[in-house]
N, C-alpha and C positions, 0 to 999 in steps of 0.2 A: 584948428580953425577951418581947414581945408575939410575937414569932416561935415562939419556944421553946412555948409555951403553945399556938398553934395547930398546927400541929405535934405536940402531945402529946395535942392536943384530935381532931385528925385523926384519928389511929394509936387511939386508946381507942375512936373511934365505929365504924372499921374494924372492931375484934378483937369489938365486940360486935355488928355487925350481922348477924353469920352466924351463927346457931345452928348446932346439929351434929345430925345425925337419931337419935333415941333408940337407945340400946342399943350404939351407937360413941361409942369415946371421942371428947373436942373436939381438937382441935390446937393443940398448945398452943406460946406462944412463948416463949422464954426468954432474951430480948433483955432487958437493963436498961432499964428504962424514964426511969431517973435521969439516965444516962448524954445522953439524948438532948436533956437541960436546959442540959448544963455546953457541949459541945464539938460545933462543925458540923462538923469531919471524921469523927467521933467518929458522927456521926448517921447521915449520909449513906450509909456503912459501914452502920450495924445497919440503916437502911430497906434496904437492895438484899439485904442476908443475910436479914432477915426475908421476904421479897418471894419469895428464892428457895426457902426453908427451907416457908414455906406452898405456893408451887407445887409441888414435890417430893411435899410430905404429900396434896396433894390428891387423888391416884392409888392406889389399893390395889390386890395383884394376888393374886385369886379366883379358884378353882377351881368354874365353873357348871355342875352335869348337866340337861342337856336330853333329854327327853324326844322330843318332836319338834317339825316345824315346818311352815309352808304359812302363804299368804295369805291361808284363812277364819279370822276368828274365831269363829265357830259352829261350825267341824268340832272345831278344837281345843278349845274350851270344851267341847263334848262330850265328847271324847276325855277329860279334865282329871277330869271331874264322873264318869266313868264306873274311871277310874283309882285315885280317891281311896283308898279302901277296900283294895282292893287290895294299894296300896303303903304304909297305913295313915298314911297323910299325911294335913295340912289345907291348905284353901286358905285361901289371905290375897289378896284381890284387890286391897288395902289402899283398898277403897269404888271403884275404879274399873269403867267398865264399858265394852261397847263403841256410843258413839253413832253410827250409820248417817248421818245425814246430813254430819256429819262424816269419817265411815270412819276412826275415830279411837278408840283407846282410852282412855278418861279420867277425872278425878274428877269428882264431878258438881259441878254451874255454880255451888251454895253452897258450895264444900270451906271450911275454916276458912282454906287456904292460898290466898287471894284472887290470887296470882300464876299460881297454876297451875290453879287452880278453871277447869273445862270444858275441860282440856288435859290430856297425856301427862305424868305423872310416873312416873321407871324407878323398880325396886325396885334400890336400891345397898347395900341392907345385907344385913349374914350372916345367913343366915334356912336353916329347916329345912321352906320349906312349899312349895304348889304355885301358881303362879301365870302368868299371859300377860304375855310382854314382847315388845318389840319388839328383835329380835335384834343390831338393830345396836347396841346399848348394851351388848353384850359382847364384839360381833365386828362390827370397822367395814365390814368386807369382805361383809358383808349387804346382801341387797337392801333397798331401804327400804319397808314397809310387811311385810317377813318378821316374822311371829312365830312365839315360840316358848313351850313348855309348860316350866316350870323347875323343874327337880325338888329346888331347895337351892342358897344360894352359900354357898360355904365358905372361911376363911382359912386353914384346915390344912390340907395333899395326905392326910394318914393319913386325915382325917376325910371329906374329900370322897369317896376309894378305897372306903372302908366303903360307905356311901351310896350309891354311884357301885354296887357288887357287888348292891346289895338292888334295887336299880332294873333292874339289866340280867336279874335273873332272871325280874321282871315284862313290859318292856318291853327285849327284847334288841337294838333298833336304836336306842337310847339312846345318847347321848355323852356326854362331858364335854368341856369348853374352860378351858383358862386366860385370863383376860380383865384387860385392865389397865381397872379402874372409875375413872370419878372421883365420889370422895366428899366433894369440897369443897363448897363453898355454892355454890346454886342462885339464889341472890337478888340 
């Protein structure tokens, strides 16, 4: 019985350890949780479906328009800051910046996110704004340290296309990418 109980103790601290980043929905699982009390095959079963069922979800696949790209962060940042208007966008740098001594873009060293505070956190959610990332977090086939100017990720193609048209009229060596993200927990 003491088994059943950690084991349910496990799986609870599990499903709440990871929050979900605002504005997406959580992953939710829809395992009985009762089930996992009464019968060990019965268990063994929903851990390995749950196991899969959250690796699966942990992946969304976004449509990113990219502006452009290079290894300054000052060329682009400029480019970004001078674009704005333009393309009637905002930036969301989401508090990161880029620190030189590290040649690293990052939150700064008090984030409230003590894990990531003074380190690269990507922008993984659907967003309509302008920001620097670092490319290979949509395209693994990037060099590392390529960044790139992102003009919006989108979960709809209709909605990306639109976006994807208002962009290219501004900036016509613009692209867009389909990118498989992962939006699972970081933690």
């Amino acid at each position: 019985m003491k088994k059943h109980y950690f084991i349910f103790l496990l799986l609870a601290t599990f499903c709440f350890s990871c929050g979900h980043p605002s504005g997406q929905p959580a992953i939710k699982d829809t395992t009985a949780v009762v089930s996992l009390a009464t019968d060990t095959s019965v268990q063994k079963s929903l851990t390995d479906t749950s196991l899969n069922f959250n690796e699966e979800e942990a992946y969304a696949n976004y449509e990113v328009i990219v502006i452009d790209t290079d290894n300054s962060y000052q060329l682009l940042n400029q480019k970004m800051f001078s674009l704005k208007d333009k393309l009637g966008m905002t930036i969301d740098s989401m508090g990161r910046y880029y620190n030189k001594q590290k040649d690293l873009i990052v939150l700064p060293d008090n984030d409230e996110d003590e894990m990531y505070a003074g380190e690269y956190f990507p922008r993984r959610e659907l967003s309509k704004t302008l920001s620097l990332e670092y490319m290979n977090q949509y395209s693994p086939s990037s060099k590392p340290k390529t960044i790139g100017i992102i003009a919006g990720i989108y979960a709809n193609a209709l909605e990306a296309d639109s976006a994807f048209v208002a962009v290219k009229q501004v900036v016509p060596k613009a692209f867009k990418l389909q990118s498989k993200i992962y939006i699972g927990c970081m933690h």
